[in-house]
GUGUTI-275688 format. One record per residue (C-alpha): x, y, z. Coordinates in steps of 0.001 Angstrom, whole numbers, padded with zeros to 6 digits, always signed. Layout:
GUGUTI-275688
XYZ
...
end
This chain:
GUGUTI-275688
+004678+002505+006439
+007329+002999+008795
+011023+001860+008422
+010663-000284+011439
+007003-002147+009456
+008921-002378+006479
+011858-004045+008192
+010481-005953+010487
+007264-007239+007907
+009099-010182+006438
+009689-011797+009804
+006082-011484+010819
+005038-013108+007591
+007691-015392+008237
+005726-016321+011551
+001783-015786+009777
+002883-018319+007425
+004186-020840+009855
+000929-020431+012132
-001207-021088+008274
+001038-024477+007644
+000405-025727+011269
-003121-024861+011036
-003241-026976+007934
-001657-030132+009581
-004220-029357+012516
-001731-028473+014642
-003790-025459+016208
-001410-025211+019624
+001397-024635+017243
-000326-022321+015130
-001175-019878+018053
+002717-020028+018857
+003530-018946+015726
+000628-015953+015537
+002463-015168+019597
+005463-015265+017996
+004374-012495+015174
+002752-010811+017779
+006043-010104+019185
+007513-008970+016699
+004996-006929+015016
+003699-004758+017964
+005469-001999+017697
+003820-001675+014101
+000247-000493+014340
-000457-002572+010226
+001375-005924+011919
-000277-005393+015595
-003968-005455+013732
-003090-008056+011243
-002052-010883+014022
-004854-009544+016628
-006911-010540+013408
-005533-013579+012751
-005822-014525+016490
-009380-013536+016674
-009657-016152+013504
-008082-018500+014695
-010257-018193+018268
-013738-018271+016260
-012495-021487+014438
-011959-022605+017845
-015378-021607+018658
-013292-019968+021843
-015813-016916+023110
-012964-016184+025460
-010657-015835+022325
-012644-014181+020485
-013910-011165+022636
-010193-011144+024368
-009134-010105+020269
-011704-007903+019684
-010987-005575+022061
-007314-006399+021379
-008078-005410+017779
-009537-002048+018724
-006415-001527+021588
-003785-002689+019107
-005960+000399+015926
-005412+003007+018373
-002482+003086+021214
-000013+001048+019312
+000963+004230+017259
+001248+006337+020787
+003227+003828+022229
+001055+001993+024768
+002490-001507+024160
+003952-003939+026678
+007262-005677+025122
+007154-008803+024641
+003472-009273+025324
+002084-012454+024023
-001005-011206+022530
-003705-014064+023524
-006532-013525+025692
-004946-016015+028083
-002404-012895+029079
-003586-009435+030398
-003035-006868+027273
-000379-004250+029205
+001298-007373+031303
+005259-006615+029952
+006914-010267+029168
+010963-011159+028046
+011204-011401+024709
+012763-015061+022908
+016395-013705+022332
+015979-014813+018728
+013122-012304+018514
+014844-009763+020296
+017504-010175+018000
+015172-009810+014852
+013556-006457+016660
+017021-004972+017479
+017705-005717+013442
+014810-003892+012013
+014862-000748+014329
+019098-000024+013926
+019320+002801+011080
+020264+001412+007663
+023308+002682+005775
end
């Protein structure tokens, strides 16, 4: 595991965690949020980009959302092999609802987070 996955892994839990409670209180608009959110974060880590594409496609078939679901597969199989080479658009939302290279801003809270977890570490 990179630096950056190891740095950056509690603040995608942070966010998996979140998108579990809301899914709990069946909240499911606010649970997707929170799995974009991770998303965010965790792209530039091939382990975090699979685990939320994975939670998104769960959280599409629970839907019952064929859209969702085939939007994470391939997601899934994008996110296994080109996140390690670099072929990632910042800031990308991760949902089927957004085209998979479309570059987005990043939440300055996030990008503060990101910027956190990539600076070298005395």
């Amino acid at each position: 595991m990179t630096s950056f996955s190891k740095r950056i892994r509690p603040y995608v839990d942070a966010e998996l965690a979140a998108a579990s409670d809301a899914e709990r209180t069946g909240n499911s608009s606010a649970a997707f949020a929170h799995l974009e959110r991770a998303h965010v974060l965790g792209q530039a880590s091939t382990l975090h980009h699979v685990r939320v594409h994975w939670r998104m496609l769960i959280w599409g078939c629970r839907r019952r959302s064929v859209r969702e679901c085939l939007g994470q597969v391939l997601r899934l199989a994008g996110a296994a092999t080109k996140t390690a080479i670099g072929l990632v658009p910042a800031g990308n939302t991760g949902g089927s609802n957004v085209h998979p290279f479309k570059r987005m801003s990043i939440p300055p809270d996030l990008r503060l987070l990101i910027e956190e977890a990539r600076s070298p570490q005395p």
